[in-house]
N, C-alpha and C positions, 0 to 999 in steps of 0.2 A: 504494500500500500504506500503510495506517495505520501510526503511527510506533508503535514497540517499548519500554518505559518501560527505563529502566536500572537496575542494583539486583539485578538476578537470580543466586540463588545454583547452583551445580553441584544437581543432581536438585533440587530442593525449590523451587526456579522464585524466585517472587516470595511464595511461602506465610509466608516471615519477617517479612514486616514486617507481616499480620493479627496476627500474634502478640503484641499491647500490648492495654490495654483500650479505647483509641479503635475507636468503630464501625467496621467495615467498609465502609461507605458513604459517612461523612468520610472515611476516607483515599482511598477512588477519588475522590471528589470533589476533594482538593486535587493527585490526581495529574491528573485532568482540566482544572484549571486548567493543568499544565504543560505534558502533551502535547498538549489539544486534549478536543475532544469524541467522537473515537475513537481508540482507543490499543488496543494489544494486551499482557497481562501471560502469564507462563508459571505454570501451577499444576503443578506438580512437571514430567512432561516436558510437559505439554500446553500448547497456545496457547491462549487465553482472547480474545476481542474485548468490551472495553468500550468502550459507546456510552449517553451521555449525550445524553439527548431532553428536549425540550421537553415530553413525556410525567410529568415529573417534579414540573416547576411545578404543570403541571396539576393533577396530585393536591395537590399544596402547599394551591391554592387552592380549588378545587372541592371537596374531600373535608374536609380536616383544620384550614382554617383557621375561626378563633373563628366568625364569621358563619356557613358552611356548617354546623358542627356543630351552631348554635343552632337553626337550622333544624331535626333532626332531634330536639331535645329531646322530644317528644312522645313519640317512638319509642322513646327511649331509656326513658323514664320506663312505658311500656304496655310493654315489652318485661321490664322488674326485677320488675314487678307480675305479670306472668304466670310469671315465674320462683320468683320468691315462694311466689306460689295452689301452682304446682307441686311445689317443696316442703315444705308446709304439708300435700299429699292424701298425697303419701308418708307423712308422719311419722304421719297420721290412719289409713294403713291396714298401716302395719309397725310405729309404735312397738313398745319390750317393755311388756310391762305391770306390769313391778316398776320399771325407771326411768325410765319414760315417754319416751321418746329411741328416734329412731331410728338407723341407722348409715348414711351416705350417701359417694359415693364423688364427691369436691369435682371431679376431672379430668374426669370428662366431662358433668357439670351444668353448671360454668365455660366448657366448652368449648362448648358448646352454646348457651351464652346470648351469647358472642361471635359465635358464628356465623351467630344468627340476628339483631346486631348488624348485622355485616357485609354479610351478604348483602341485609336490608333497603335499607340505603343502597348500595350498588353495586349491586346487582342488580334490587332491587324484590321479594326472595321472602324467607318465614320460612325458614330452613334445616332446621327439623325440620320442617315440612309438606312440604318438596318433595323430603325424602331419601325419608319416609315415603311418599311419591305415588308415587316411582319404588323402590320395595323395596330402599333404603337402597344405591341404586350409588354415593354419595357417598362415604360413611365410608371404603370398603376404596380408592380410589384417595388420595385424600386423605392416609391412614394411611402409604403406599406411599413418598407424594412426600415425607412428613416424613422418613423413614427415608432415600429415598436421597439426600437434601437433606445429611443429619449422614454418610450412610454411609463407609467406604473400602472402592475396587472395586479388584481388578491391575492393571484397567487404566486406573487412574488415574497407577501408577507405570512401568508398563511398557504406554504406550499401543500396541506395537507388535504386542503379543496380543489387543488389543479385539476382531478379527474371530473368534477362537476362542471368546470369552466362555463361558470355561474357568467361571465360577461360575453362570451365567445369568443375570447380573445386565442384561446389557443388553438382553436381551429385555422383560427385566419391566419394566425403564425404558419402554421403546419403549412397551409394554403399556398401562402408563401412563401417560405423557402423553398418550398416542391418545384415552385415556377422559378425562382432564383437558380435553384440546382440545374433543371433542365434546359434551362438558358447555357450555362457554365458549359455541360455536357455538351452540347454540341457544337460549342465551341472546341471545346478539347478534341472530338472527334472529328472534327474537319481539320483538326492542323495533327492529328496522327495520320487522316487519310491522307495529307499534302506531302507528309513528311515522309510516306513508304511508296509514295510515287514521283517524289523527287519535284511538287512543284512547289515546295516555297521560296518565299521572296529571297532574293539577297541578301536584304533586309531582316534579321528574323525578329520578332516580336518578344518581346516578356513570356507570355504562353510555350513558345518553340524552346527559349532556352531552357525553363524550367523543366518540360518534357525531357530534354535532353540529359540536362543534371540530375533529375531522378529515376534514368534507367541506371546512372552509373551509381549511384550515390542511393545505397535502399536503408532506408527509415525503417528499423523492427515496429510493428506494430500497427503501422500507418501506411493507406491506403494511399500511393503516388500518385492516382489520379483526382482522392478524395484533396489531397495536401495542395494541387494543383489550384482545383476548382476554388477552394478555399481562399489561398491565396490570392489569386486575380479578383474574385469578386468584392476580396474585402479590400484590396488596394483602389478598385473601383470607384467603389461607395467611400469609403474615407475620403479621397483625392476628391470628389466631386462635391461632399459636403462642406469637408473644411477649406477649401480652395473658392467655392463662390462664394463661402460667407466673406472669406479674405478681403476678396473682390468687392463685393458690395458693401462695405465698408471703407474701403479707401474713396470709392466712390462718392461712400454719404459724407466723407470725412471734403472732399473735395468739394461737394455740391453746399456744403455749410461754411467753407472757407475762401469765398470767390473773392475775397481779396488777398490772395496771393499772387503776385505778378507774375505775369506772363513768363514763361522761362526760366522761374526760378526752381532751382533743385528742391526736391519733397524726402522729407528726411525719412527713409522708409523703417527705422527703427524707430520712429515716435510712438508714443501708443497715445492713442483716442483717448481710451479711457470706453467706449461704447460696454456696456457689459450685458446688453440685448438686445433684437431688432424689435421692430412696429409688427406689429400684426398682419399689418398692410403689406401686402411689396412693393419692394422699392423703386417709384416709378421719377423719370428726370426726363422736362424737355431736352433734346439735344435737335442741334440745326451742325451741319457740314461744314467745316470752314475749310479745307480743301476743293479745287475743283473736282467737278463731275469723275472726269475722264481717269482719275486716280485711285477710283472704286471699282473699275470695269475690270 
């Protein structure tokens, strides 16, 4: 049995010590120096198993370090540009005609353009072409998994009722992951078919490498293609939540400080101070100050 960390308060488990502004992922990391590479923590009554994989480097290296990223510089650069052109045709075909501005809503334009960030380099797909391919079964699980990601369920506090799942919440869960999973899958299974018929890109994506590192490299215990799916979808969903908040926030930080002159440097290590959004999304007139022809 994996060892049990110490620390743990009456009902609210190990949920105390999240509660600072160090990461979540720093502190299980430095509780993983002490217990081990598996350990088990209580989140209110429930048992929690954390395990620390070599899955982590991974992405370290292969996704997020300077070399890898430069790599993908192209992409990133063809990807702002078509974000751009995009809205540039909006503003061409809603602006108002008294203050030539159109009104656009930054959350899911932002979110969008991370996404098809993301899924580029992990997956090898645009994210708005392959929601729009399959009549957008993306959005609504995805939407799902934010929510029960932040949610509180009863049977978080009284796991003894989970089996009544008195709010239905655990169905929908179940619901969704099932369509998270099978999403994952057959991404997996189109870059094993590419890869034993010799047609992947040059290019290979996040997904190929990891393929590749874990036929060499076997995990006791753990399923290579479950570690896989895993890992893409939650590098996914992380990058696309905490990446547009990012965004929409310098944004709002922008939109509140329009006296800052023209071309002056924005000190990207300042903090706001923001410590939640509006309810609302966050919508800003924008108007073009480039010519046309530098959208096209």
């Amino acid at each position: 049995m994996p060892p049990s960390a110490s620390g743990a308060w009456p009902i609210i488990g190990h949920l105390h010590i999240f509660k600072t502004q160090i990461p979540a992922h720093i502190t299980l990391a430095k509780m993983a120096e002490k217990y081990g590479p598996i350990f088990t923590i209580k989140l209110g009554l429930s048992r929690a198993l954390i395990v620390t994989l070599m899955a982590r480097k991974i992405t370290t290296v292969q996704l997020l370090s300077a070399a890898r990223l430069a790599k993908f510089e192209d992409v990133r650069q063809r990807e702002v540009a078509a974000w751009m052109k995009d809205i540039h045709e909006r503003w061409e075909k809603n602006k108002d005609g008294s203050s030539n501005k159109v009104m656009l809503e930054m959350d899911s334009l932002l979110g969008d353009l991370v996404l098809n960030l993301m899924f580029l380099m992990i997956v090898g797909k645009r994210y708005v072409e392959y929601n729009k391919k399959n009549d957008d079964s993306l959005t609504e699980p995805m939407r799902k998994f934010n929510h029960f990601i932040g949610g509180f369920f009863i049977s978080d506090m009284f796991p003894y009722l989970k089996w009544l799942d008195i709010d239905g919440q655990e169905g929908e869960m179940k619901k969704t992951g099932k369509a998270m999973n099978d999403m994952a899958e057959e991404w997996l299974e189109e870059h094993k078919r590419k890869g034993e018929c010799g047609e992947g890109n040059e290019e290979k994506d996040f997904m190929d490498i990891l393929l590749s590192i874990l036929q060499v490299e076997k995990i006791p215990e753990f399923d290579a293609d479950t570690i896989n799916k895993a890992t893409c979808l939650n590098l996914i969903v992380a990058a696309h939540e905490a990446t547009t908040l990012a965004m929409v926030w310098v944004i709002a930080v922008l939109v509140n400080n329009q006296e800052t002159p023209f071309g002056e440097p924005i000190d990207m290590n300042g903090r706001p101070g923001i410590t939640y959004l509006k309810a609302t999304p966050l919508e800003v007139l924008l108007s073009p100050r480039l010519p046309a022809h530098l959208y096209e």
